[in-house]
N, C-alpha and C positions, 0 to 999 in steps of 0.2 A: 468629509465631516463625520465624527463619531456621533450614534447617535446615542444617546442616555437611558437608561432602561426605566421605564414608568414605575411609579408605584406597586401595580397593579399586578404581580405575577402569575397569576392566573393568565391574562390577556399577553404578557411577555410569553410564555410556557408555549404557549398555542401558536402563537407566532410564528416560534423559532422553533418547535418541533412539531406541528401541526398538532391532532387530536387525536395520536395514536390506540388501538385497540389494545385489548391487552396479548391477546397473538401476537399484534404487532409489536408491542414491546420486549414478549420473549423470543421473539425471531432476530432484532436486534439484539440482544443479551448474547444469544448465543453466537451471532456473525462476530462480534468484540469480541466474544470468548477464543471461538475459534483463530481470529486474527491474531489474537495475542499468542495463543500456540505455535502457530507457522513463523511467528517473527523472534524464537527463543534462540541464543546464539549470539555467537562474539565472532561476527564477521572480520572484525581486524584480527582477530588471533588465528581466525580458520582462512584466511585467504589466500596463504602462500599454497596449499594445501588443495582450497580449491580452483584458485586460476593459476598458480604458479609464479613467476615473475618473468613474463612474455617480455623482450623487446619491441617497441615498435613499431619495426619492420616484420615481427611475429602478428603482432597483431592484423597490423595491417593485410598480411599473408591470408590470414583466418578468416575477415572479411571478407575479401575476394572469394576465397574459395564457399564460404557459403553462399555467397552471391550465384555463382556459378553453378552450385548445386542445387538452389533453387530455379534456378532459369532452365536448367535441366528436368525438372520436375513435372 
């Protein structure tokens, strides 16, 4: 069941993101910030590029073998 948000947005506010300091708010500022940097890129257009186009049985291959070379480890 959805619940309906009060009047009161102050009391909502607090709720749903606690009562953060203002350090705390520019330490999330900057986590967003930086997230959005690491996420910049057109994966569909870079991914032949970066994985290639493995078949299946490659795949499968490469699995194993990391498996193995972790148990090695």
């Amino acid at each position: 069941m959805i619940k309906m948000a009060s009047s009161d947005y102050t009391h909502d506010k607090d709720e749903i993101l606690g009562n953060p300091t203002v350090d705390e708010i520019f330490s999330r500022i900057e986590k967003r910030r930086q997230q959005d940097e690491i996420g910049k890129g057109d994966y569909t257009r870079d991914r032949d590029e970066i994985v290639g186009n493995p078949t299946i049985e490659e795949v499968v291959a490469g699995i194993k073998r990391m498996r193995q070379e972790e148990k090695n480890d």
